[in-house]
C-alpha positions in Angstrom: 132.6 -180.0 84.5 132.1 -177.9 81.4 129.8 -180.7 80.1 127.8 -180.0 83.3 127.5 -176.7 82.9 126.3 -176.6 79.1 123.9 -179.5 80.5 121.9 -177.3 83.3 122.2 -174.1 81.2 120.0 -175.7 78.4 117.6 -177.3 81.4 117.4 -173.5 82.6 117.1 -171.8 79.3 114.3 -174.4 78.2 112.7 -173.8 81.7 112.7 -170.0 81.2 111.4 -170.7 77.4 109.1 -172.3 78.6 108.1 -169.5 81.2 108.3 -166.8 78.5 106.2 -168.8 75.6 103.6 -169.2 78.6 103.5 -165.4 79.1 103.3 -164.7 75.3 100.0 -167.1 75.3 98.3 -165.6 78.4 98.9 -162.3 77.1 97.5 -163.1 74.3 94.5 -164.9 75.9 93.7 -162.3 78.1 93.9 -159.6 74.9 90.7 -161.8 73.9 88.7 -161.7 77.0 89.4 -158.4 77.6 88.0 -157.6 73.9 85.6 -160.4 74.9 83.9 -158.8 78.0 83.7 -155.0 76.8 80.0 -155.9 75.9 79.6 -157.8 79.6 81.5 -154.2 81.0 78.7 -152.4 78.6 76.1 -154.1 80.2 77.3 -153.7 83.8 78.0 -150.3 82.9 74.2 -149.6 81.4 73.1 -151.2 84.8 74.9 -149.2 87.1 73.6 -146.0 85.0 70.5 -146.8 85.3 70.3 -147.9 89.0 71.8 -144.4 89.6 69.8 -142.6 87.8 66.5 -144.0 89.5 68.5 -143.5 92.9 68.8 -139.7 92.1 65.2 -139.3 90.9 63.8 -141.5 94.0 65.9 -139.3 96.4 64.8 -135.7 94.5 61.1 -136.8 95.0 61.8 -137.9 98.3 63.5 -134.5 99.4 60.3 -132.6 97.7 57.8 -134.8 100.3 59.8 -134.7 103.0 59.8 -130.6 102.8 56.3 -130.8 102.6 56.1 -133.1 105.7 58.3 -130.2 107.6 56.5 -127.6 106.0 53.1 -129.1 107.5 54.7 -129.6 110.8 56.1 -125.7 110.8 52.3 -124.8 109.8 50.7 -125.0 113.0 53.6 -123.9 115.2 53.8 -120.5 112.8 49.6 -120.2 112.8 49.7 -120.4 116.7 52.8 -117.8 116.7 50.9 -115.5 114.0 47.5 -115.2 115.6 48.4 -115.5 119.4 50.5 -112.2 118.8 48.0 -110.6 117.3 45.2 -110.9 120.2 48.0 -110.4 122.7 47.9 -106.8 120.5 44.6 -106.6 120.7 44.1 -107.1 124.7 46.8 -105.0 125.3 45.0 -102.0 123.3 42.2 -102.5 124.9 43.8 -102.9 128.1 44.9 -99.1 127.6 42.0 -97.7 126.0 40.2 -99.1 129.4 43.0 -97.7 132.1 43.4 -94.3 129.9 39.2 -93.4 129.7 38.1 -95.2 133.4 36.6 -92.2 135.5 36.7 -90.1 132.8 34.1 -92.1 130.6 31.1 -94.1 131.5 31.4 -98.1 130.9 29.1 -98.1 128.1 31.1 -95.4 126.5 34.3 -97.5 126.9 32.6 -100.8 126.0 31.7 -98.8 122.7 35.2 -97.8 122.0 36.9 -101.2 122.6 34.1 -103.0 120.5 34.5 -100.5 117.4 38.8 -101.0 117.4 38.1 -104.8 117.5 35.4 -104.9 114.5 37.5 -102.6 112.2 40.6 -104.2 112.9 42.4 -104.5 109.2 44.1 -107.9 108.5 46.2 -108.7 105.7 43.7 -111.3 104.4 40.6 -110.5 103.9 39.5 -113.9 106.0 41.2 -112.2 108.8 39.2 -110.6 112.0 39.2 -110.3 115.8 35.9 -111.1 117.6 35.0 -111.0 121.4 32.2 -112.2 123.5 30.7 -111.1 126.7 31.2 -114.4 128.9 27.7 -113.1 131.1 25.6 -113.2 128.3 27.5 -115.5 125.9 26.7 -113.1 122.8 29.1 -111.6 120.0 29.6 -108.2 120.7 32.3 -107.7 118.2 33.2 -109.0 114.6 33.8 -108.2 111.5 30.4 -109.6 109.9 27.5 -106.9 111.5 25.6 -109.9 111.1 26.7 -111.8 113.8 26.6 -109.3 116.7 24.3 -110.8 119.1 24.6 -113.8 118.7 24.2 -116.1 121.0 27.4 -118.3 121.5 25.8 -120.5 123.9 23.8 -122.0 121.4 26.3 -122.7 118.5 27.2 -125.9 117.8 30.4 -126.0 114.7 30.6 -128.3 112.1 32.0 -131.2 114.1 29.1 -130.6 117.0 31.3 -128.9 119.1 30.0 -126.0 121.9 32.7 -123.6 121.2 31.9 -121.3 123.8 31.9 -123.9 126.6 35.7 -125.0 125.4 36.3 -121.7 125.4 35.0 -121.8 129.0 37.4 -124.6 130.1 40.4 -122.8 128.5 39.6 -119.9 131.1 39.1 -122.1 133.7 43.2 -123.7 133.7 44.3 -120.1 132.9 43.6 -116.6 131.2 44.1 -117.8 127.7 44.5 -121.2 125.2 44.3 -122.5 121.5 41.4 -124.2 120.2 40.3 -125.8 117.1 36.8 -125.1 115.4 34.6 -125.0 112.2 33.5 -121.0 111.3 32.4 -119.4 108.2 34.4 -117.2 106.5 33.4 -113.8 105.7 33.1 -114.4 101.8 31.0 -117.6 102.3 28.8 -119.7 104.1 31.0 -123.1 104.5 32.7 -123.7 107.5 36.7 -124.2 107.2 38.3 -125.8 110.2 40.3 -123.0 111.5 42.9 -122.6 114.0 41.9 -120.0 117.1 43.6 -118.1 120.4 41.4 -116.1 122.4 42.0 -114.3 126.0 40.6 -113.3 128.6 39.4 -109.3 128.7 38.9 -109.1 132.9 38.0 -105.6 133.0 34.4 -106.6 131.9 34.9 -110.3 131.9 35.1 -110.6 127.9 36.8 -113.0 125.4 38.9 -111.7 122.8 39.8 -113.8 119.9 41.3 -114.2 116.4 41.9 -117.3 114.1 43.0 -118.3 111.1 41.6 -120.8 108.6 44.6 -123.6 108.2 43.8 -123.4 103.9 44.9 -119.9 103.9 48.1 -121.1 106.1 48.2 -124.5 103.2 47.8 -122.1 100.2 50.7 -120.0 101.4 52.8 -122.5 102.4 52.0 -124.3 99.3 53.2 -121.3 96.9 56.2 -121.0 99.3 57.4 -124.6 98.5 57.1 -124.3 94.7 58.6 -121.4 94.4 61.3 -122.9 96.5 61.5 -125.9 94.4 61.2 -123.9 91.0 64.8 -122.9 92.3 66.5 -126.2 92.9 69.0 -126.9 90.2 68.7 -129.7 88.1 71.2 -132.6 89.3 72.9 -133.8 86.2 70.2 -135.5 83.7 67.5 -135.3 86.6 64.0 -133.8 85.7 61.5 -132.9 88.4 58.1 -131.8 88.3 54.6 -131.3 90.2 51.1 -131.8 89.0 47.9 -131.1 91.6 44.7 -134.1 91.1 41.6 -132.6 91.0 38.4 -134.8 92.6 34.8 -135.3 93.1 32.8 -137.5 94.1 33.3 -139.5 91.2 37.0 -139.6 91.2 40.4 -138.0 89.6 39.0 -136.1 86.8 42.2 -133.8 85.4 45.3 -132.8 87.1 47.3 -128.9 86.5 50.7 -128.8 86.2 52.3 -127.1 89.6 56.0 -127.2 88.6 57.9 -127.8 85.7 61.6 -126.4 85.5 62.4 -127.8 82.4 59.2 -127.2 80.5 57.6 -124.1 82.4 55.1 -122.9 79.7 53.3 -125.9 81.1 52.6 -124.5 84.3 49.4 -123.8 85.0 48.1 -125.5 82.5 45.5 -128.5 82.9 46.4 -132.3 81.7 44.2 -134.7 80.3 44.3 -138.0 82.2 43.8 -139.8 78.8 47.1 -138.2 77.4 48.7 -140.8 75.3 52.7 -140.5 74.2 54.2 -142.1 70.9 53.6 -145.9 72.2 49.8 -145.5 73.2 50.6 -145.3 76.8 48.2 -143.6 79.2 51.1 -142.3 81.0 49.7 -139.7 83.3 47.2 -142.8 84.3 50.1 -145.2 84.9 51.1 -142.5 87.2 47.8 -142.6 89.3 47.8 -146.5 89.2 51.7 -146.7 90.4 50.6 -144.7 93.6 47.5 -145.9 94.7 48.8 -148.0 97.0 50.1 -144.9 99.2 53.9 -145.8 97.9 56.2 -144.4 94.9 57.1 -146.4 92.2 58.9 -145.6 88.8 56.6 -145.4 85.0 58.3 -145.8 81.5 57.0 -143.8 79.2 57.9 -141.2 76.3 57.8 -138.0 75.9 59.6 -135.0 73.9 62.8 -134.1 75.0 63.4 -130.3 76.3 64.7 -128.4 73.3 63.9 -131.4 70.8 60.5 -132.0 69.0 61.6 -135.9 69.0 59.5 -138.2 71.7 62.0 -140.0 74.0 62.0 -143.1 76.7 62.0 -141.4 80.0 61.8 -143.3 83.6 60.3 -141.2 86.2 59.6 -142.3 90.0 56.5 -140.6 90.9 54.7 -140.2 94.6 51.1 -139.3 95.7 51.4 -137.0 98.2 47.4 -136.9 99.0 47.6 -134.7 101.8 47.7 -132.2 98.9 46.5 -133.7 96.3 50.2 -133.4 94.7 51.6 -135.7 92.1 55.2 -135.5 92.6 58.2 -136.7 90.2 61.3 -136.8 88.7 63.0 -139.2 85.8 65.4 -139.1 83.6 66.1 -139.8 79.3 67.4 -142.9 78.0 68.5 -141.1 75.2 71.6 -139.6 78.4 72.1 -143.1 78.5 73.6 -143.9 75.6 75.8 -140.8 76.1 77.1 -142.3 79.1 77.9 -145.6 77.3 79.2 -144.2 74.2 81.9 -142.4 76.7 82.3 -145.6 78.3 82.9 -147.9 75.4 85.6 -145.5 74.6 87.3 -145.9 77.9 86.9 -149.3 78.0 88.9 -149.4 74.2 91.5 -147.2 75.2 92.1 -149.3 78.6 92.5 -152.5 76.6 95.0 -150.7 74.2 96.7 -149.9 77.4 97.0 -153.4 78.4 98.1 -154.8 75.2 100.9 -152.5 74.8 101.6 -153.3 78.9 101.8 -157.2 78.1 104.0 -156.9 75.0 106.7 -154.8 76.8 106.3 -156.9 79.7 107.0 -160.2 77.2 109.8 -158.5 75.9 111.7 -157.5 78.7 110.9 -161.0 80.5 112.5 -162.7 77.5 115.7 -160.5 77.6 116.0 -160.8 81.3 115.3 -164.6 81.5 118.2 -165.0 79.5 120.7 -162.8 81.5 119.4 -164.4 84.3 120.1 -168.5 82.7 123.8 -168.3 82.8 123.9 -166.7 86.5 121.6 -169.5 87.5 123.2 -172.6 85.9 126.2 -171.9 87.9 124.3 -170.9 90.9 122.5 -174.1 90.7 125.3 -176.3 89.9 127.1 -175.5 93.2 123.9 -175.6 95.0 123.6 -179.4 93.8 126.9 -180.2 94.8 126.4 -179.0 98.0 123.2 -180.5 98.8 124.1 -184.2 97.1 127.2 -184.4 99.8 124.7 -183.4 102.5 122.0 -186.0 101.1 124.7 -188.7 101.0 125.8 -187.9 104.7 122.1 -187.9 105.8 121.0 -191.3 104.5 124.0 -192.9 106.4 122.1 -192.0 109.6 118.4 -192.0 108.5 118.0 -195.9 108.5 119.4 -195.8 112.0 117.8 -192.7 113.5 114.5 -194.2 112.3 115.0 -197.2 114.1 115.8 -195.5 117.0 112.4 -193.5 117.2 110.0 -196.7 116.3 111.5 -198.3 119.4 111.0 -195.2 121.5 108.0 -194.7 120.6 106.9 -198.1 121.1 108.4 -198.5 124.3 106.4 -195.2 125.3 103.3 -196.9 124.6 103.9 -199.8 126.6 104.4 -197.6 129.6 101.6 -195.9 129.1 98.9 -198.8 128.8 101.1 -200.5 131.8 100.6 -197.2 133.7 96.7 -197.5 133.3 96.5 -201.1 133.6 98.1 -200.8 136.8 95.8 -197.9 138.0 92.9 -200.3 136.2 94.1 -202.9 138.5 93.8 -201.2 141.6 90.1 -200.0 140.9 89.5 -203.7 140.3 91.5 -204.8 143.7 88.1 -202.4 145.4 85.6 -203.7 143.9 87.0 -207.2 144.6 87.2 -206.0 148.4 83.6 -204.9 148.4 82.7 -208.5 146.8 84.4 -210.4 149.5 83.2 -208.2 152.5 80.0 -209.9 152.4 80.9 -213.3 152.3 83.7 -213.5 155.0 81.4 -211.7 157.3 79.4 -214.6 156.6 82.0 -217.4 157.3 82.9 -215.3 160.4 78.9 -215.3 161.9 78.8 -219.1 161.0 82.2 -219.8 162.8 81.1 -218.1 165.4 77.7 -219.9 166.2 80.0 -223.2 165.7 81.8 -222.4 168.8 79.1 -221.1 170.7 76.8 -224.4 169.8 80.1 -226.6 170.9 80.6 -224.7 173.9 77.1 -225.5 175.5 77.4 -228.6 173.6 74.1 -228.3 171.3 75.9 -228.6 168.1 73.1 -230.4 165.6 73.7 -232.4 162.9 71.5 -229.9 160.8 72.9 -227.1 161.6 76.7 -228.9 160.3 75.0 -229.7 156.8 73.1 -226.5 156.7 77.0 -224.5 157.4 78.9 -227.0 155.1 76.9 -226.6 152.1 76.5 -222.7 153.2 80.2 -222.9 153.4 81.0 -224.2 150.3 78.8 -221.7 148.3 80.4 -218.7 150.0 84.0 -220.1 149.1 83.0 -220.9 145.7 81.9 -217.7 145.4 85.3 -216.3 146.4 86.9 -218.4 144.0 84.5 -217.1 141.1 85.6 -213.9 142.0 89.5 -214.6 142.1 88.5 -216.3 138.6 86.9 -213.0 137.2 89.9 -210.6 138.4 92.4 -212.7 136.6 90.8 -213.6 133.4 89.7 -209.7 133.9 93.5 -208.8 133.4 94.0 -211.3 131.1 95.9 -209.6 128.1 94.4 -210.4 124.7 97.2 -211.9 122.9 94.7 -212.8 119.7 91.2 -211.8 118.6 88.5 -214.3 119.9 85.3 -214.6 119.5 82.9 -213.5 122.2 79.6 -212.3 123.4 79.0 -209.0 124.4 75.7 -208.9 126.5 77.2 -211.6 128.7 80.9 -209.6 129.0 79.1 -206.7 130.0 76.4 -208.4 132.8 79.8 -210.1 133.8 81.6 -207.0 134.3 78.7 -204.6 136.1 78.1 -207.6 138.4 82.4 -207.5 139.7 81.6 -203.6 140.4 77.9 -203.8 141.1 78.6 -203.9 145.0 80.9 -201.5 145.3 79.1 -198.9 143.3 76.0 -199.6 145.2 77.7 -198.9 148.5 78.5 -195.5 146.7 74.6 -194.6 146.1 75.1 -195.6 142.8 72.7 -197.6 140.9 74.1 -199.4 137.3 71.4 -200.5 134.8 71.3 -202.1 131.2 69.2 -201.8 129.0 68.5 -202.5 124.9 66.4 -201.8 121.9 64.9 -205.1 121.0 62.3 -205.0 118.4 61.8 -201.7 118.8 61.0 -202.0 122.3 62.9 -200.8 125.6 64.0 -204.0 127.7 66.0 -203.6 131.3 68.8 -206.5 131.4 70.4 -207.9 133.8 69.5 -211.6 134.1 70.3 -213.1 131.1 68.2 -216.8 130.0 66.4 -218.4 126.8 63.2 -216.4 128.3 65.0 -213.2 127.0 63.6 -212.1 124.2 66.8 -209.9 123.5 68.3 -209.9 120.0 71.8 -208.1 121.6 71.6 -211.9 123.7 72.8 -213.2 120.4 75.3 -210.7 119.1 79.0 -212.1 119.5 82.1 -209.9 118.5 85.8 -211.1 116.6 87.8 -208.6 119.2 89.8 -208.2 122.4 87.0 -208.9 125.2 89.5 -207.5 127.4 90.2 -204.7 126.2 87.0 -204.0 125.6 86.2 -204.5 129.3 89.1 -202.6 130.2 87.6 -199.6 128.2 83.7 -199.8 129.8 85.9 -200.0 133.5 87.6 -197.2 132.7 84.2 -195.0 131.5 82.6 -196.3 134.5 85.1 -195.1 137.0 85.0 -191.9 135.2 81.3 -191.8 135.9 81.5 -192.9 139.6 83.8 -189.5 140.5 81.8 -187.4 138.5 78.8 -188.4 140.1 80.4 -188.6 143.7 81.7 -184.6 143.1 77.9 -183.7 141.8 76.6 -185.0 144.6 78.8 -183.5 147.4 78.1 -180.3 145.6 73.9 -180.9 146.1 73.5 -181.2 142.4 72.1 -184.5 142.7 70.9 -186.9 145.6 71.6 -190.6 144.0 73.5 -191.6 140.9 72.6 -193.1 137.8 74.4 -194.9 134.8 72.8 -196.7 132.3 74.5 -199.1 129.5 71.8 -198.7 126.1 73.1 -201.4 123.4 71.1 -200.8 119.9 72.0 -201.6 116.3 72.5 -199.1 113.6 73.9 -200.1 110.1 76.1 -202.6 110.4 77.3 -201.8 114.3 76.5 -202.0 117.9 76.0 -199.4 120.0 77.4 -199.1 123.3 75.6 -196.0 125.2 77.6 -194.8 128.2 75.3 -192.2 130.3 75.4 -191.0 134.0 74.2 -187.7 135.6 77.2 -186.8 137.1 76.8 -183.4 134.9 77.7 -182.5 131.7 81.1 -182.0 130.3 82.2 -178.0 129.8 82.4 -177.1 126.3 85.7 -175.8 126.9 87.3 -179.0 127.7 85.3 -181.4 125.4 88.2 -181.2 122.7 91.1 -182.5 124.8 89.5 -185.5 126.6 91.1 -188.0 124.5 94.3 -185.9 124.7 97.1 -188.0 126.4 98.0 -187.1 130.5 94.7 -184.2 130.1 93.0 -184.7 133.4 90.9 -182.6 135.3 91.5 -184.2 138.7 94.3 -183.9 141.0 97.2 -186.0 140.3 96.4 -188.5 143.3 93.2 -189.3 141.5 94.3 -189.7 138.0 96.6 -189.9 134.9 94.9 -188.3 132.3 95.5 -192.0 130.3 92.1 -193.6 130.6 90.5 -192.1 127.8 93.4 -191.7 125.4 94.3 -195.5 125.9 90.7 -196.4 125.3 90.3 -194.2 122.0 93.2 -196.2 120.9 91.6 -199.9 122.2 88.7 -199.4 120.4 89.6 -197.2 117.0 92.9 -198.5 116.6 92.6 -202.3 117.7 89.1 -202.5 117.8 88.3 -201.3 114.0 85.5 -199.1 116.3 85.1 -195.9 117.3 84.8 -193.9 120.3 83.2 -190.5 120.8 81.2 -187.9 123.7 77.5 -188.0 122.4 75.6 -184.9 122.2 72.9 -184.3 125.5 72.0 -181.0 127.6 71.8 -182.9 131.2 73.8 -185.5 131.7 77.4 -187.3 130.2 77.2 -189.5 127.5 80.0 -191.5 125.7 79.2 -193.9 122.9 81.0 -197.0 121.4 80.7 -198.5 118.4 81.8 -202.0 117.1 81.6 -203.4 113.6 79.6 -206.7 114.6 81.5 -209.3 112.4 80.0 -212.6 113.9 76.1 -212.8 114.8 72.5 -214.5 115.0 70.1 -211.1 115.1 67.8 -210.3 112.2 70.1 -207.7 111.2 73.3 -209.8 109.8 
């Protein structure tokens, strides 16, 4: 026992050795790749920096257009606001200088008043005036410019072609007042600026009153507003932003001024050259202009000196055209941060391999130490474990041989049962058809035996008519015969593999159920792909030009026709419950032979529907049925799977179609005259 003992202690402590030595080599492997990929983690690392970087400086560019964008959208709301106020004012002064002097003063007197408080009117810009006409006589009879009192409105035509005075007119006419867009001069020049106007309706003498202003004063402001705004953001880690304005003619971008520029801001102001090169040669304030043409943003390398450095730098910089403007906006960032960020991470990386290192030796260590404490405990737990489990072996393998046996017969003996239990229901389909087959024929006998005895009776039996029922008789007996013939070699079972022909089993077999299938409204057709052409079989003869005539199997024929009943009958009730349902009005099942590789293809289809998706995984499941139990076992298909895969060397599957139920069988052809053996 002792000898035991010693025995599996050195199998366990060699085992654990073994164990330990393995974790002293992948320590020391992965101390390698660790050192290995810190340039791979450097790279990653440089990646990642970057990609975030450019993220920041996309998003601080996009932040700067999109508060332009709702700066331009507040514009009009806060003109409208601005100057609808102010003639509001206006009519409302006048409104009381009218009510406070009426009786008291004559018209013209009043007239005179109103007209001087709306001509010196003070604005805070000097583009900033009230103006009203006399809707009578169409004419200016107030403004700030002398020289356009008088003048005739009705004649004015804007910039744009526009009568002012007669959209003026159809404000009035959907209420008292109404905004407007026009072309006017200002009164320090003779351009017209489009200009954004609100004018009312004076009633006491039927006059308009007005004021505007010009929407590049309300751009100018707004775009001093949103600098000086921006000038204020703070600078997001190693983010640089900045703002240049293009300057145009008709030739093209011709300089640009710097707008913004937090980080350098002694070059506000100040004008750039387009042709500015940095340290490499590169145009860079061009590359700009080139990266934005297309309407989108787009990041420029380039270098330039460093904020509190006199050393030229690589920078990245995503830049955007806002052209609305004329505003080229940016914001980069300096390699030179980067290799900040990776000296910081190399460092990390070093101290976290450290880390493991010392993690994996202690680990090592205190594995050893407790792999051997542990040996001794399980030597002795695994001696008594193999004790206990070699009596329990030994008692086991007494039984095995004989519970094994046991099963095999079982299991055989189910299988019997259950291919008796479908023969049997095989068997009785058969007995129907057989039925139907004989109908025919003994109605016959019976007319013939009838007309015998009414011939003898008033004794005008001819000798004719005797020959004519004698041979009639014979064929209708031999015919019953055939058919007693069919049925039993039909149940014949296949004791050995015999050679056979396959075209003629089948014809043989559709012509036994051909009646009674018939009498259901259904009609059975073959047909085959011969040299590549279509050909509908059912007569058989050397005329045939049908290479499947040739084709002869090494099988079990009757199994094989056993299988094609069962499909068949499967077929009949489908079609019979699609057509009580209205689905269909007559049914149709077609047997398609064709080669492919080295096999025949049998091609069940009917258009009794199509199989639920739900269900298609358990057809070939033993006793799975989807009819009542009086109609069926839920054995036909299992058993067949079997016949054909099993004994067969074939295989048996549900094709693939959207309309109809198709179930395809395929032999290995072992023995045959077509062109393709």
């Amino acid at each position: 026992m002792n000898t035991e003992k010693n025995y599996t202690l050195q199998i366990v402590m060699l085992s654990i050795s073994l164990v330990v030595l393995s974790i002293c080599i992948v320590t020391v492997v992965n101390i390698g790749i660790l050192q290995k990929n810190t340039s791979k983690d450097i790279e990653i690392a440089t990646e990642n920096y970057i990609s975030e970087q450019k993220r920041h400086a996309r998003d601080q560019v996009r932040f700067i257009v999109n508060s332009i964008e709702f700066r331009k959208q507040r514009v009009k709301a806060t003109l409208e606001n601005l100057i609808k106020a102010k003639v509001d004012e206006a009519v409302a002064i006048s409104t009381k200088i009218y009510e406070e002097n009426k009786g008291k003063l004559s018209d013209k007197r009043i007239q005179g008043i109103i007209k001087n408080y709306l001509s010196s009117a003070q604005f805070s810009n000097e583009n900033g005036y009230f103006f009203a006409v006399d809707m009578d006589t169409s004419k200016i009879i107030a403004h700030k410019v002398p020289k356009f009192i008088g003048y005739d409105m009705g004649k004015h035509r804007d910039a744009k072609g526009l009568n002012i005075l007669q959209l003026q007119r159809d404000i009035f006419k959907k209420g008292g007042s109404g905004f407007h867009d026009m072309y006017f001069t200002k009164p320090t020049t003779n351009e017209e600026y489009p200009k954004r106007v609100y004018v009312k309706l004076f009633k006491p003498y039927n006059w308009l009153i007005g004021t505007g202003e010009y929407y590049d004063t309300i751009e100018a402001l707004s775009q001093q507003t949103l600098i000086k705004r921006f000038s204020k953001i703070s600078i997001d880690g190693n983010i640089y932003h900045f703002i240049a304005e293009i300057y145009k003619d008709k030739d093209g971008v011709k300089w640009a001024k710097a707008l913004l520029n937090p980080n350098k801001p002694e070059m506000v102001g100040k004008t750039i050259s387009l042709d500015k090169v940095d340290s490499q040669g590169n145009k860079f304030f061009k590359m700009f202009l080139e990266t934005t043409s297309s309407g989108k943003g787009g990041f420029v390398e380039y270098w330039i000196k460093k904020p509190g450095t006199d050393k030229e730098v690589k920078k990245m910089s995503y830049v955007y055209y806002q052209k609305d403007w004329n505003w080229l906006i940016g914001s980069g960032f300096y390699f030179d941060d980067l290799e900040k960020h990776i000296n910081a991470k190399k460092y990390e990386l070093k101290k976290s391999t450290q880390n493991n290192i010392r993690y994996s030796i202690l680990l090592a260590i205190i594995l050893s130490i407790s792999s051997y404490i542990a040996a001794v405990i399980i030597a002795d737990k695994i001696n008594s474990t193999i004790k206990q489990f070699t009596d329990e072996i030994n008692s086991m393998n007494e039984s095995l041989v004989e519970k094994i046996d046991i099963e095999v017969k079982k299991s055989s003996k189910q299988e019997q049962i259950i291919y008796e239990q479908k023969k049997l229901a095989d068997m009785g389909q058969m007995i129907n058809a057989i039925a139907h087959q004989w109908r025919q024929p003994l109605n016959a006998l019976g007319l013939y035996g009838q007309e015998i005895v009414n011939q003898i009776d008033k004794k005008k039996l001819e000798e004719e008519f005797v020959r004519d029922f004698s041979k009639t008789h014979f064929d209708l007996v031999q015919h019953l015969s055939t058919t007693i013939d069919d049925f039993s070699n039909f149940f014949k079972p296949d004791k050995d593999k015999e050679i056979y022909n396959l075209l003629t089993q089948i014809k043989n077999l559709i012509d036994l159920v051909d009646i009674q299938f018939s009498n259901n409204n259904i009609d059975i057709t073959i047909s085959c792909l011969c040299f590549d052409e279509v050909h509908n079989i059912r007569d058989l003869g050397e005329d045939l030009k049908c290479e499947h005539q040739k084709v002869k199997l090494h099988g079990y024929p009757g199994e094989l026709r056993q299988v094609l009943i069962n499909i068949l009958y499967n077929a009949k009730d489908a079609i019979t419950e699609a057509r009580e349902a209205g689905e269909i009005d007559k049914g149709l099942i077609n047997l398609h032979l064709c080669f492919k590789d080295d096999n025949i293809n049998i091609e069940i289809s009917n258009n009794g529907g199509v199989i639920p998706e739900e269900i298609k995984p358990n057809i070939f499941l033993p006793y799975f049925t989807t009819k009542d139990e009086s109609q069926g076992t839920g054995l036909g298909l299992y058993m067949s799977k079997i016949s054909i895969e099993t004994h067969m060397g074939g295989e048996l599957t549900l094709g693939d179609s959207t309309d109809r139920t198709v179930f395809i069988i395929s032999l290995p052809i072992s023995i045959s005259d077509s062109p393709n053996t």
